[in-house]
Every structure is written in structure tokens, then in C-alpha cells.
ZAMARGU-4260 file (C-alpha; in steps of 0.2 Angstrom, whole numbers, plus 5000, padded with zeros to 4 digits):
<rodrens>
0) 4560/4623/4597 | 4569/4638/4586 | 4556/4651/4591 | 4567/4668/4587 | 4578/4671/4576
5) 4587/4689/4570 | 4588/4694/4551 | 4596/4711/4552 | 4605/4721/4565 | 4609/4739/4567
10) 4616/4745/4585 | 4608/4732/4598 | 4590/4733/4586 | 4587/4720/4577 | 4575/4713/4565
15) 4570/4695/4570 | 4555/4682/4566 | 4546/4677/4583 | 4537/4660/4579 | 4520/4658/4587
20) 4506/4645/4588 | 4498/4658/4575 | 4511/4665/4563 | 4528/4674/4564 | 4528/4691/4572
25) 4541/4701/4565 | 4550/4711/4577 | 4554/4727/4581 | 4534/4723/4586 | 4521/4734/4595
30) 4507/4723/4602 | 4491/4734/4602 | 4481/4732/4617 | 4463/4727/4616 | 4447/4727/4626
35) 4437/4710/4623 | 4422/4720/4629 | 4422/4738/4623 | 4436/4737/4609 | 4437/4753/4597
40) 4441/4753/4584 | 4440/4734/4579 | 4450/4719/4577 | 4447/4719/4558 | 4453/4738/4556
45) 4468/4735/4568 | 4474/4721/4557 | 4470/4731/4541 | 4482/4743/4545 | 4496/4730/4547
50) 4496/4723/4566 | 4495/4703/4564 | 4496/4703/4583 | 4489/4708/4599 | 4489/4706/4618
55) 4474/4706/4630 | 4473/4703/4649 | 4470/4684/4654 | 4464/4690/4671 | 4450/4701/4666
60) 4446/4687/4654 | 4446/4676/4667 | 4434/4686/4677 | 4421/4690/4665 | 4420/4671/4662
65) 4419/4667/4678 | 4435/4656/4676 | 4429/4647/4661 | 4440/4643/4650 | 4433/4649/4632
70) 4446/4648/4618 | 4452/4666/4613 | 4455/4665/4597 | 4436/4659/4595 | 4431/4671/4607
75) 4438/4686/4597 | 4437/4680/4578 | 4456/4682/4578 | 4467/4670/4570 | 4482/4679/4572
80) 4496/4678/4589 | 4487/4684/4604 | 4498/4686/4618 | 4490/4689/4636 | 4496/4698/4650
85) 4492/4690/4668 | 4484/4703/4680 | 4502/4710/4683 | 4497/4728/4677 | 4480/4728/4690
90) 4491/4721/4703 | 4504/4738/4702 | 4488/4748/4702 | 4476/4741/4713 | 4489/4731/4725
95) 4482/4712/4722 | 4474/4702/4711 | 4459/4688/4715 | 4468/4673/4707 | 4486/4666/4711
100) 4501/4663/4698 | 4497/4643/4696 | 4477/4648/4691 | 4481/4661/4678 | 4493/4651/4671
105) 4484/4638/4669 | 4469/4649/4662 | 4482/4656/4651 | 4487/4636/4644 | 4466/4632/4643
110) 4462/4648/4632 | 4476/4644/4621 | 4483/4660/4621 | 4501/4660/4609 | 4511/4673/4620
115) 4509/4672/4641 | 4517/4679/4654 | 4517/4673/4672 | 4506/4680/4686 | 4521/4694/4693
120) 4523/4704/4705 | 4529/4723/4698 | 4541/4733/4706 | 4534/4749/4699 | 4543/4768/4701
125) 4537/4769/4721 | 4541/4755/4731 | 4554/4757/4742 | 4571/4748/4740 | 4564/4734/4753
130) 4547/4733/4745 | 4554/4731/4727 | 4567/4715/4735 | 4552/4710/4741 | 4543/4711/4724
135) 4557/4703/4715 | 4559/4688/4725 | 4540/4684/4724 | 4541/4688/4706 | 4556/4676/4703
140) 4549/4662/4718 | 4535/4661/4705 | 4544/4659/4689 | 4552/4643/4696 | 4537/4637/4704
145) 4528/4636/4690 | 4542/4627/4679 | 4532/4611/4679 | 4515/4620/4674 | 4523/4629/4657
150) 4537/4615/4650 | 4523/4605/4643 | 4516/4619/4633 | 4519/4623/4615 | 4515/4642/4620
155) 4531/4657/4622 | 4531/4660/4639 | 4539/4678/4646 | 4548/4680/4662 | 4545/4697/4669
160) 4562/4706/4673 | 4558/4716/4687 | 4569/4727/4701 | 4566/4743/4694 | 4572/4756/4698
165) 4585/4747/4710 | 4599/4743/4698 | 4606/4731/4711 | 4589/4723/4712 | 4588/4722/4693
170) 4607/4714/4692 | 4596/4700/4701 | 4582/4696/4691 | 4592/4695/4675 | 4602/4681/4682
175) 4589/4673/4686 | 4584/4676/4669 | 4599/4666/4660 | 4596/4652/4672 | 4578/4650/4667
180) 4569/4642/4653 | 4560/4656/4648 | 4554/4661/4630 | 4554/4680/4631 | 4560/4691/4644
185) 4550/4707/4648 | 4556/4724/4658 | 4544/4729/4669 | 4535/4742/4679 | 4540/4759/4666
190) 4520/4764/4664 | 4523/4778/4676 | 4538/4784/4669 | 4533/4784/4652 | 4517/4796/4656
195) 4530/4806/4665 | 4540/4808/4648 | 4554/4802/4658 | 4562/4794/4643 | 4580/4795/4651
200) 4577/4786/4665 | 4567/4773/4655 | 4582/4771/4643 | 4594/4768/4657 | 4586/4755/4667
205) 4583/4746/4649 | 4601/4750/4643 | 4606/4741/4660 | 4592/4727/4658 | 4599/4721/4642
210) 4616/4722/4644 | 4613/4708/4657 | 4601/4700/4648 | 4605/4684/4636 | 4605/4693/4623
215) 4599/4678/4611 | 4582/4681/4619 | 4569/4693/4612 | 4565/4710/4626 | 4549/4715/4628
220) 4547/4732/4637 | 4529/4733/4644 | 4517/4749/4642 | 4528/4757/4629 | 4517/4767/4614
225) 4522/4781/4609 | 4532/4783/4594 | 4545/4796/4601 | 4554/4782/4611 | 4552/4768/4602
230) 4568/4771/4592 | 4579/4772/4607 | 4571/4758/4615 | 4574/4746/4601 | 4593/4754/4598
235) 4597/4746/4615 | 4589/4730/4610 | 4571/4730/4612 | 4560/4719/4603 | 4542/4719/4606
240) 4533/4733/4617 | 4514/4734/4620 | 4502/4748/4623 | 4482/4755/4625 | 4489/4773/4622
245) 4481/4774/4608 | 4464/4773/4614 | 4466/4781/4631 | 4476/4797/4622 | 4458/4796/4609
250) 4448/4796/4622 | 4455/4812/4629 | 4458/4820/4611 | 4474/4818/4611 | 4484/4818/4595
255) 4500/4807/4594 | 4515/4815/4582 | 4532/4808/4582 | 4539/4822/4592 | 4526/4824/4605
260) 4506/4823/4609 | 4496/4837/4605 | 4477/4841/4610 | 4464/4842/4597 | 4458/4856/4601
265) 4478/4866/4598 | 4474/4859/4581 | 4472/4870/4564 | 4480/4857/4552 | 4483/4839/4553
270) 4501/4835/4550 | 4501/4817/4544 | 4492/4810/4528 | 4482/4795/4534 | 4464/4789/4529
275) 4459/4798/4545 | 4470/4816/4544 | 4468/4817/4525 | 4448/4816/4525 | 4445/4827/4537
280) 4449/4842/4548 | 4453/4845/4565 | 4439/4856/4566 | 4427/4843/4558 | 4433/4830/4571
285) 4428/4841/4584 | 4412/4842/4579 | 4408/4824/4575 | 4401/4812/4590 | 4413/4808/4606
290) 4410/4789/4599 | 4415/4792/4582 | 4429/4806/4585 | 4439/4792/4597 | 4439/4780/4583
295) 4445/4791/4571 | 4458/4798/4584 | 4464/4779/4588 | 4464/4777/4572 | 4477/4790/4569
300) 4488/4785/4585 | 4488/4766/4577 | 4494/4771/4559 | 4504/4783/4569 | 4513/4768/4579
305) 4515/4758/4565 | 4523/4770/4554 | 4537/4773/4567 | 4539/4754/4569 | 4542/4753/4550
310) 4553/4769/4549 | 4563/4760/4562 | 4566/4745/4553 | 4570/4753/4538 | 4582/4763/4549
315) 4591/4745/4553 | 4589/4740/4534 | 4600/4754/4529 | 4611/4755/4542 | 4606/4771/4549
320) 4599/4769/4566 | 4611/4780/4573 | 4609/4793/4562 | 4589/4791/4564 | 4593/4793/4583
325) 4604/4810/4580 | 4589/4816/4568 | 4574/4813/4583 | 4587/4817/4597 | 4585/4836/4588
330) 4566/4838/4588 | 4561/4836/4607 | 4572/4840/4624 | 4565/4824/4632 | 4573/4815/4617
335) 4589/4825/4618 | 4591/4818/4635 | 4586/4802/4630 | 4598/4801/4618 | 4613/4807/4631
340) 4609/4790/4638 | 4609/4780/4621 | 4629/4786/4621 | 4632/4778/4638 | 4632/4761/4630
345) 4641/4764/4612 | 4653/4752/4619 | 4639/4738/4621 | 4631/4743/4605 | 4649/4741/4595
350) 4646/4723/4599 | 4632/4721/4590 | 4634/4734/4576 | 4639/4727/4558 | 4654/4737/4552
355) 4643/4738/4534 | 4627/4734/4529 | 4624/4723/4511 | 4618/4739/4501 | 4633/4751/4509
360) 4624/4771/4509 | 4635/4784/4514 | 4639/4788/4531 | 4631/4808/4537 | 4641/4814/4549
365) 4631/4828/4555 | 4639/4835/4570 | 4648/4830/4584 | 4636/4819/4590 | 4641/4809/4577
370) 4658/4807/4584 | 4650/4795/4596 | 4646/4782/4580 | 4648/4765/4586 | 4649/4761/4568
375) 4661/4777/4565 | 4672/4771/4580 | 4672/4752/4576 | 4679/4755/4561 | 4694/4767/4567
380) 4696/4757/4583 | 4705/4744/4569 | 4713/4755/4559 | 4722/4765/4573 | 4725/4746/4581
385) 4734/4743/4563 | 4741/4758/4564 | 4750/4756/4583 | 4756/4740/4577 | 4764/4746/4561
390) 4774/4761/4571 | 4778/4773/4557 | 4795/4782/4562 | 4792/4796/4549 | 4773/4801/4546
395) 4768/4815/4533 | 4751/4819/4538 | 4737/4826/4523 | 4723/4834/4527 | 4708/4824/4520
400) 4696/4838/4511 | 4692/4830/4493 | 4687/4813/4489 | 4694/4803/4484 | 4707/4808/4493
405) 4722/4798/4487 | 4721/4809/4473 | 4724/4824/4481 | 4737/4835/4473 | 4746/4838/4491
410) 4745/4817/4490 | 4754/4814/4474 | 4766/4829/4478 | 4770/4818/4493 | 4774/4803/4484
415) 4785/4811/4474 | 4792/4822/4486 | 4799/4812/4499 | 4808/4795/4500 | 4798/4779/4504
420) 4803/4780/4523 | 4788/4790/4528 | 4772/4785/4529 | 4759/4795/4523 | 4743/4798/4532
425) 4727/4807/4529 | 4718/4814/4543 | 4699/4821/4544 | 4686/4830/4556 | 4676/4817/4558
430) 4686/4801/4552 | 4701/4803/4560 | 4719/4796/4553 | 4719/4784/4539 | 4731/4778/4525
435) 4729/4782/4508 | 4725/4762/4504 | 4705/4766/4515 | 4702/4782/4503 | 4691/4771/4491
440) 4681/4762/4505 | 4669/4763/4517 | 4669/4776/4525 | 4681/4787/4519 | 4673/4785/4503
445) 4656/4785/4505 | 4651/4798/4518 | 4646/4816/4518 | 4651/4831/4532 | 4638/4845/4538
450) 4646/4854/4552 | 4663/4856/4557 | 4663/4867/4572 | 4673/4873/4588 | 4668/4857/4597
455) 4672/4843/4582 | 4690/4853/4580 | 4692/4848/4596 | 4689/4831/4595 | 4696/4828/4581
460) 4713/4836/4587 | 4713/4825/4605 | 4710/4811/4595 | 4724/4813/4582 | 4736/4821/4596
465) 4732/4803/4607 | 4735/4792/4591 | 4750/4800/4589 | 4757/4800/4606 | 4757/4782/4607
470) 4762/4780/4588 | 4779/4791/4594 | 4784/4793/4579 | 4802/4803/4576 | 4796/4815/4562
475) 4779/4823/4557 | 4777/4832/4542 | 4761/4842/4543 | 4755/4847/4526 | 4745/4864/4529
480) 4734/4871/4517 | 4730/4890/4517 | 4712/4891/4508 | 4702/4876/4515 | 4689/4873/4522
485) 4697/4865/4538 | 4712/4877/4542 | 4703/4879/4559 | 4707/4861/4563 | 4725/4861/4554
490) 4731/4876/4565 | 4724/4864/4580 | 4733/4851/4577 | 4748/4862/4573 | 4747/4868/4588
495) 4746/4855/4600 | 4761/4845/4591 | 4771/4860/4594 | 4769/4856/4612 | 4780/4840/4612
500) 4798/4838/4611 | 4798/4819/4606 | 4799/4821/4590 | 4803/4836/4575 | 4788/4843/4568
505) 4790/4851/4551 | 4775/4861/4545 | 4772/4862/4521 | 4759/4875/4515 | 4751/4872/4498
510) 4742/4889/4491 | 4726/4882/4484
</rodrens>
């Protein structure tokens, strides 16, 4: 059965279509939790504000139907994907569980939920290194166990990734993972980590988690929901995530932002224009009854949830992940840190990261942190490889300050100058060393600089000193220009080329 299949990618996020029993989720998804009990606000309101999917706990189900088997979609009036959780989460907190894996699964088949996982055992933040092998070899004893139960069923059924936070141990469950016949893999176990604000940690163990995983397979990452990490988490190859947080932050008036969580009470202004921010006032929410004031509070988390999930996509759509990762890595220290992490795995996310997108919009390069581009450094990857092969014995080397930059003044000069036996190269802050046959494509085109400081000189100058090095070409001719806006960076690269011998280095200065 096709059951996922990706539409769009940008870094290791993608856009895909997870087929159910009842309708196509698309992903990057959050599944908001529900209470089939005590829900606030209601099914009704949830899916009017966009959610066509949500999870619920087969276990508790299961015990307030004393084990009987009552279809859930009838039971909830929802005609939508349900997914259902199997009593993992009560077994982290409370130690054990009153059913084993083989009941709940097959509670899970009965109530004809679209989405189940299998009953696991998570690893959480505490165990010790022996408790968490433990863990994982129950957790992964169970998964093939139940093998015969699940490959009759026309549900999507999740194999819980657990080991966390033992890389070693994790290296073991996603093996296990390519060898089973699982629909949907799921990291486990971040809950505590995640309240903690812990985003770095989180990111590293799921960074490492789906670099092992198949990556043809959609990632859930359990308890995650607030918007401040859901961007990172689906850089790196998340899919689907789940969370109550947005009624267990209403019911202690907390406000969810997309740079943090603020009380109520700190509250003079809302800043967010929803049905619930634009009618009324912090103030007047304080005022109204607990009941009411957590439903307009949840509310707000919801559309608050959702709105980053669409910004998000929107983000893959255009091709600017990264850059939406460099504009929330600025608004929140945790998220600074997070992002450190993210550049640990720019090599893995090259991979996956188209060189363009179908509608091509300029490429901001910001600050150094968009050195670390894995679209940026994709693209000169292959045009310095063209570049090592071709060999240039005699390179003239143009600053690149005004595009298009093949028509340069210094550039024609150039051509008319000198013979055909040099080659002439542009070279920029952030893009590096080109020909002038790139200066009407994308990038060199189509992009647009904000700062050039002390730290971007010098990597641009180690990058165009390096290239150069193993160019070894006989003669450089560096154009210098004496009124631009990137003299710091000329008189670097000056510099440093005046600290070899292996070839002559001839310096031109153009008054502009």
C-alpha cells in the first residue's frame, strides 16, 4: 500500500500526503491531543480551525469501557484520521500499565482507530544506561512479536524509536527500524526535555535519530507543541508531532507566542490577531470564568500551533527554511542553541535540499550564519569542483559588488585588457568564487546581502585562499577597488595571497 508520499522538500522537511483509513493528513502535521471525557474546547472547533486529525489514548479508552470495544470514530462523532497512543506515555510516568502489548493492540484493531502504535516501553531522560537497554529491547522484543497481530490490518501502524538519550542505544532501535514492516516510525521519550526548554538536546538526539532512520518513512516525534521548535524539528526531517500543551498551558494561563510562553497575567496587549486575541483583552480574559477563560486560551494555543505549522510549509514552498531558521534562531537563546545544533547536520541536510525551488526567490544572506547554507554551499560545492578540474594557470580575480556582475566596468576592462590565457573569476562575501558565465543565475543573480562583517571576511578569505591553494594557479591578478563597499575583504585576501610563493601575485586598483 502507497501510504506516504512527499510533495516538496526543503532541508530534510518535507511536505508529504499520509494516506489513512479516513483522509490524507498532510504533513509537516501536529496531532492535537484530546480528552474523550472532559475535552475543551471541542472536536467541532478544533477542526474548524484547520486540524483534520487527532490522537487519543487507546489505553484510557480502553479502561473506561472496561475493555470494550466501541468504534471511535462513532464514539467521538469524528470522521476524520484518529490516531491512538497505546498507554506508552502513562507507563514513563507511572512505571506500568494494566494491559500488555498483544491486548492494546488488538483494542487498538477493534476500535478501528487509523494511526496506532504498539504498547512501548519509553526510555525517558532518567533511566540509567542499563535501564534504558533494558527498555529498548522490550520495546523492540514487542514490535516483532506482534508482527502477526498488525499485517492483517488496513491501519498505519508506528514503531516507537527508543534509546534516548544513549546514542549507542538509539543506533540500535533504528536498525531494527529498517528491518521491520512498520508504517511510521516515532522518537520517543522528549516530554521531559521539551518542558525543560531543552531544544538542543531534543534536536540532537532527533538530528541523529533520522540520519539513521529510512528516510522514505514519515518521523513522528512524540509530545512536541510549541511552535518555537517545530521549525527545527521538521528541518531535520520531522513529520508529524503531537501534543495536549495547548490545554495544559490554558489551564495554567499560560499564553503561547512563537518565541516563548508568557503568563496571562504579564499581559497588557495581545500580540496575535485571532478570533480570541482580537475580541478581547488580556484583562477581560482574567476576568471571565476559569471554564470559559481556558477555552478561549486553548483556543489561542491551537490557532497559535497551526499558524507555525502553515508558516513552516510555506517556508518549504519558497525554499527558505533555512533562512526561517536564521530569522527564529535570533528571537530566543534556547533557539540560538538550537540552531548551533541544526548546523551539525548541513552535510546530511545537502542531501535532501533542492538546489532551486520551481518559483526561484532570492537568496538573503544575512550574516554569517548564512555561510552554513546547505543550499548556499551545494551550489559552490559544484562550482569549485568545476573549477579544481578546469585548473586555471593565470586567474584575474573581480570583486563581485554590482549585479549583474558580468557587466562590471572592472569586468569588460578585463576582457579587453588581457589576452585569452587568463581566466577570469569573480569572487564575493558570501558567494565565493565564480565565473562570469553564473552572473545571470541563481544565486549570483538572485540574492541580496545584509551584513558583511569581521567574521564573514574571514570566511570568505579562508574559503577563497583554500580554493586557490589547490587551484595553484602560476599568476593571480587581483583587481582592487579603492571606494567599495568590500575593501575590508579585498585587503584580506590581499593579504593572505601575499603569504605564498607558488605563484606571482599582481595587485590593479580602479578609482571608482
Amino acid at each position: 500500500m502507497e501510504y506516504f508520499d512527499t510533495r516538496d522538500y526543503d532541508l530534510a522537511g518535507r511536505i508529504g500526503r499520509l494516506k489513512t483509513k479516513h483522509g490524507i493528513i498532510e504533513t509537516p502535521y501536529l496531532f492535537p491531543v484530546i480528552d474523550p471525557i472532559r475535552q475543551q474546547p471541542s472536536l467541532e472547533t478544533i477542526r474548524s480551525l484547520g486540524f483534520n486529525g487527532i490522537i487519543t489514548n487507546a489505553y484510557l479508552f480502553y479502561r473506561r469501557n472496561k475493555g470494550l470495544p466501541k468504534k471511535i470514530h462513532d464514539y467521538l462523532k469524528w470522521n476524520d484520521t484518529i490516531m491512538t497512543d497505546s498507554g506508552g506515555y502513562q507507563v514513563l510516568v507511572y512505571g506500568d500499565v494494566e494491559v500488555d502489548n498483544k491486548t492494546i493492540v488488538e483494542y487498538e484493531k477493534k476500535i478501528g482507530t487509523d494511526i496506532a502504535v504498539i504498547l512501548d516501553i519509553p526510555t525517558g531522560t532518567k533511566m540509567s544506561w542499563d535501564e534504558a537497554r533494558q527498555a529498548l529491547f522490550e520495546t523492540n522484543k514487542r514490535a516483532v512479536e506482534i508482527l502477526p497481530h498488525i499485517m492483517d490490518s488496513d491501519q498505519l501502524w508506528v514503531f516507537p524509536v527508543q534509546g534516548s538519550p544513549y546514542k549507542d542505544l538509539l543506533l540500535i532501535s533504528t536498525s531494527n527500524a529498517w528491518r521491520l514492516p512498520y508504517h511510521i516510525l516515532a522518537f520517543g521519550s522528549p516530554t521531559v526535555l521539551l518542558e525543560k526548554y531543552e531544544y538542543d538536546k531534543i534536536l540532537d538526539l532527533v538530528g541523529f535519530a533520522r540520519l539513521n532512520l529510512p528516510p522514505h518513512k514519515p518521523l513522528h516525534v512524540f509530545g512536541v507543541g510549541h511552535p518555537m521548535i517545530i521549525p527545527f524539528l521538521v528541518a531535520l526531517g520531522g513529520d508529524l508531532f503531537d501534543s495536549a500543551s495547548y490545554i495544559l498551558y490554558a489551564r495554567d494561563n499560560r499564553y503561547m507566542t512563537e518565541t516563548g510562553t508568557k503568563k496571562l497575567e504579564e499581559l497588557h496587549y495581545f500580540p496575535c490577531n485571532c478570533l480570541v486575541c482580537s475580541k478581547y483583552t488580556p484583562k477581560e480574559l482574567l476576568e471571565m470564568p476559569r471554564k470559559k477563560r481556558v477555552e478561549f486560551l486553548a483556543l489561542h494555543n491551537l490557532y497559535m500551533l497551526k499558524k507555525e505549522i502553515n508558516n513552516v510549509k510555506q517556508a518549504i514552498k519558497e525554499g527558505r527554511l533555512w533562512e526561517y531558521l536564521e530569522y527564529k534562531s535570533k528571537s530566543h537563546p534556547t533557539l540560538r542553541k538550537a540552531f548551533e545544533i541544526v548546523k551539525k547536520y548541513t552535510s546530511y541536510l545537502e542531501k535532501y535540499n533542492p538546489e532551486t525551488k520551481g518559483t526561484t526567490h532570492a537568496l538573503l544572506l544575512t550574516d554569517k550564519d548564512s555561510y552554513h547554507n546547505p543550499r548556499l554551499n551545494r551550489i559552490k560545492r559544484k562550482v569549485y569542483n568545476m573549477l579544481f578540474k578546469m585548473k586555471p594557470k593565470n586567474i584575474i580575480l573581480i570583486p563581485a559588488y554590482k549585479k549583474p556582475y558580468n557587466q562590471q566596468i572592472e569586468y569588460i576592462e578585463a576582457k579587453k585588457k588581457y589576452p585569452e590565457k587568463y581566466t577570469i573569476l569573480f569572487y564575493h562575501p558570501y558567494l565565493g568564487v565564480f565565473p562570469p558565465q553564473l552572473a545571470n543565475t541563481y544565486p549570483y543573480f538572485q540574492h541580496e546581502v545584509g551584513i558583511i562583517d569581521k567574521e564573514v571576511i574571514i570566511k570568505a578569505t579562508n574559503e577563497i585562499i583554500q580554493l586557490i591553494n589547490e587551484i595553484k594557479p602560476k599568476e593571480i591578478i587581483i583587481v582592487q577597488l579603492i571606494e567599495e563597499k568590500y575593501y575590508s575583504l579585498i585587503e584580506e585576501i590581499i593579504k593572505s595571497l601575499r603569504t605564498k610563493t607558488t605563484y606571482t601575485l599582481n595587485v590593479l586598483s580602479f578609482q571608482t
